[in-house]
N, C-alpha and C positions, 0 to 999 in steps of 0.2 A: 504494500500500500504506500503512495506517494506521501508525505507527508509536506503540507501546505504553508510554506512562508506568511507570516503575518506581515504585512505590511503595515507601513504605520506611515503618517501623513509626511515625515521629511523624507523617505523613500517616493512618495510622491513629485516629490519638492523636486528631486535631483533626474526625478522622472522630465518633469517638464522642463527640466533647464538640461537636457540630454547630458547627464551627469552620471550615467549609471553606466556600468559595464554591457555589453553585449548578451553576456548571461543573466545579468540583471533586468534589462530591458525585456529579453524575452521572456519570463518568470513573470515579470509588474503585467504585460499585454495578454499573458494567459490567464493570470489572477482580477484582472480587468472584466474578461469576458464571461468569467464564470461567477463574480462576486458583484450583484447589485451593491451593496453600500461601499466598498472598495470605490465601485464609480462613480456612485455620487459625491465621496469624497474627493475625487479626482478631477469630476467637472468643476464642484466648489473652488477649488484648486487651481486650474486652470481658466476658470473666470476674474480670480483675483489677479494672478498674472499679466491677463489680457490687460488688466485695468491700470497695472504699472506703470507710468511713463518709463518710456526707453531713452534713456542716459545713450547721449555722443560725447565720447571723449574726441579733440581735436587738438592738437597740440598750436601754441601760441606760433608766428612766424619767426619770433626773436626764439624761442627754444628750437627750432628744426635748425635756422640760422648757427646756432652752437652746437650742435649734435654736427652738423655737415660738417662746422669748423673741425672740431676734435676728431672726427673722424680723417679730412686730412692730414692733422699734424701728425697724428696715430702711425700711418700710414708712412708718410716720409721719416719717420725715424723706424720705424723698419725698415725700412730700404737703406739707412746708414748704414 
């Protein structure tokens, strides 16, 4: 007899932010189709996510400006 992982809502979590292993993820998508409350907790879940604002990092032009620099100087002292 298989015996059945509980799942618990931060297994969820790592679910939606594709955070789980491969044997993880299949394991969560089987326990999904076989457990109503597993998936209501999982839409719950996934609807809070949705609702997140999604954060852009972009970096300033004066910091790409100094990463280019350092990365030249890097570079020609290697070559000494």
């Amino acid at each position: 007899m298989l015996m059945q992982q509980p799942f618990t809502p931060d297994h969820l979590i790592r679910y939606i932010y594709k955070e789980t292993s491969a044997a993880e993820t299949l394991a969560i998508d089987a326990a999904l189709q076989r457990d109503d409350k597993l998936w209501a907790t999982y839409e719950t879940l996934r609807q809070g996510y949705r609702q997140l604002p999604k954060a852009k990092f972009s970096p300033s032009p004066k910091a790409i400006k100094n990463i280019l620099a350092y990365s030249e100087r890097t570079e020609v002292e290697r070559e000494v």
